[in-house]
C-alpha positions, 0 to 999 in steps of 0.5 A: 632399624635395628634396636639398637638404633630405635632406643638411641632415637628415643632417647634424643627425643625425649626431653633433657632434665636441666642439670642441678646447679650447684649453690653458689657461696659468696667468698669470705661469707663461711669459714670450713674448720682445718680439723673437722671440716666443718662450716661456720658463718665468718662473722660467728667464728669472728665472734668467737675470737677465731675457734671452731664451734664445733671442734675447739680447733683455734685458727691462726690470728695476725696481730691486728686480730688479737689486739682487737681481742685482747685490747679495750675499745679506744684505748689501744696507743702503739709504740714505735710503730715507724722502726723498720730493718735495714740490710746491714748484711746486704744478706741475699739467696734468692732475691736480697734481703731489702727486696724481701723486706719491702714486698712484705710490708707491703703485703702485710701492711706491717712495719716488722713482726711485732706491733708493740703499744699499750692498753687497757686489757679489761680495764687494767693498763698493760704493755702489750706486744704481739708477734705477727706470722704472716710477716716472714714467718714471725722471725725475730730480727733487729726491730722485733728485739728493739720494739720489744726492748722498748716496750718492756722498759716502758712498762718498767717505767710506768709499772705496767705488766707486760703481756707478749703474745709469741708466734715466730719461727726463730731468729732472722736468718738474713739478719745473723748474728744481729738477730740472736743478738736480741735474745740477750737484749730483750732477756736482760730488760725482763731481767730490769722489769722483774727486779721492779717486782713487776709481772711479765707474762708471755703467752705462746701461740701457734708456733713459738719455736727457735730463738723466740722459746730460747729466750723471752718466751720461757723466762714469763713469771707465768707462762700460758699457752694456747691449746695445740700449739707447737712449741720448742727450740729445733724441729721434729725431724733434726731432734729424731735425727740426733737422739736416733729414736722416735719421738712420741706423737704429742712432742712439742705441743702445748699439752706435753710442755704442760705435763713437763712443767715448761707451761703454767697453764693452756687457756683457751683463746675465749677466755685469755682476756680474762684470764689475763686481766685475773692474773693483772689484778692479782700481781698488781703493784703496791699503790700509794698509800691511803689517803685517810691514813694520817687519821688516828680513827681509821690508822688502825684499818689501814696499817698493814701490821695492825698492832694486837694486844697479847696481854690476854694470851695465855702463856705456854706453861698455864696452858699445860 
């Protein structure tokens, strides 16, 4: 027997160590972060209103998500939730328009990209309407305008503010001219809203690009936006394309609007239901006026110009 051969035999012989087995992690039980990699327990980062622990990164939310962020227990009433489009175009590419809109609602469970409703946001009443991605890239079509219409002319009736969370890839395609047709819709109630001297305030998410920038998503009395977020009206590649230079790296994102003064303010989503609830109670509409304000006793600390007696000033000339 050959050596060879006599080390192959031992080898055969000697008892085999059991592998080790990798852990088995039950699904949906830990979430690894898209920028560091990092794992986190889901029901921490769900605690954390979807940012990593670890690194900031804010994950992309639907719109039931953010309306359990921003939104008090209980008081949460929907508007308009049975509006759903129609293919008046009869728009088809590779399967028609109808076909696409019914194996989305079915995926989503939504009626469009938007859900639209009103709320108390830490106590303050407000209309809240929130654009959803996951239902064809958060396009504005004929219903998205018509909810957010509605919702804005509600809260001018009411005189509550509007808060809009925007997250969309831009006009409906399928939809045509119907769909940039809601720019100037949705625009012109904001335009009723703010002559009532009420607030509006968009907040802009991960992304907000196209007709949704070109429109409602810019006309906010403040504008917020969440840190990173992709911003702008065209894409990279077509605005490289046009100007024949190159772009720099932070183009389109929240931080470069906000050193150009496109956006107020990037608050982190930990602390946009605070923020937001600040800004309401500092633009809060006049109320009615006090009820002890027919009293001669106390008229003098609830008129707004109180009257002052000057006869003890000293004119201009005996100062000098």
């Amino acid at each position: 027997m050959s050596l060879f051969d006599w080390f192959a035999n031992r080898r055969k012989s000697l008892p085999s160590s059991p592998e080790p087995q990798e852990r088995e992690i039950a699904d949906g039980l830990w979430v690894k972060c898209e920028q560091c990699n990092a794992l986190t327990y889901a029901k921490d980062l769900q605690a954390n209103n979807m940012v990593c622990l670890e690194c900031g990164h804010h994950f992309r939310v639907d719109s039931n998500e953010r309306i359990q962020q921003l939104i008090d227990p209980n008081t949460w009433m929907p508007l308009d939730a049975e509006i759903c489009a129609v293919d008046a175009l009869k728009f088809r590419d590779r399967k028609s328009y109808s076909d696409r809109l019914r194996e989305t609602r079915e995926k989503t469970g939504l009626s469009d990209a938007v859900q639209t409703g009103v709320g108390l946001l830490d106590g303050e009443p407000v209309a809240l309407g929130v654009m959803d991605f996951r239902f064809m890239g958060g396009s504005m079509g004929s219903v998205v305008g018509e909810k957010l219409t509605r919702l804005i002319e509600h809260g001018t009736k009411e005189r509550y503010p509007v808060v809009i969370i925007c997250a969309s890839g831009g006009a409906r395609m399928q939809e045509g001219m119907l769909s940039l047709m809601q720019m100037a819709k949705i625009s012109g109630a904001l335009h009723r809203h703010q002559q009532s001297r009420l607030l509006y305030i968009p907040v802009l998410t991960h992304p907000t690009t196209g007709g949704v920038t070109a429109s409602f998503a810019m006309l906010g009395d403040m504008i917020l936006a969440e840190p990173k977020a992709t911003i702008g009206f065209a894409g990279r590649r077509v605005i490289e394309q046009t100007l024949r230079e190159k772009l720099p790296d932070d183009f389109q994102t929240s931080e470069y609007l906000l050193a150009y003064g496109f956006v107020d303010a990037i608050v982190p989503r930990t602390q946009l239901k605070k923020t937001l609830a600040q800004l309401i109670r500092l633009h809060r509409p006049p109320q009615n006026p006090h009820p002890f304000s027919h009293c001669p006793e106390v008229k003098s600390l609830t008129s707004p110009h109180p009257e002052v007696d000057l006869s003890h000033e000293v004119s201009p000339s005996k100062s000098l």
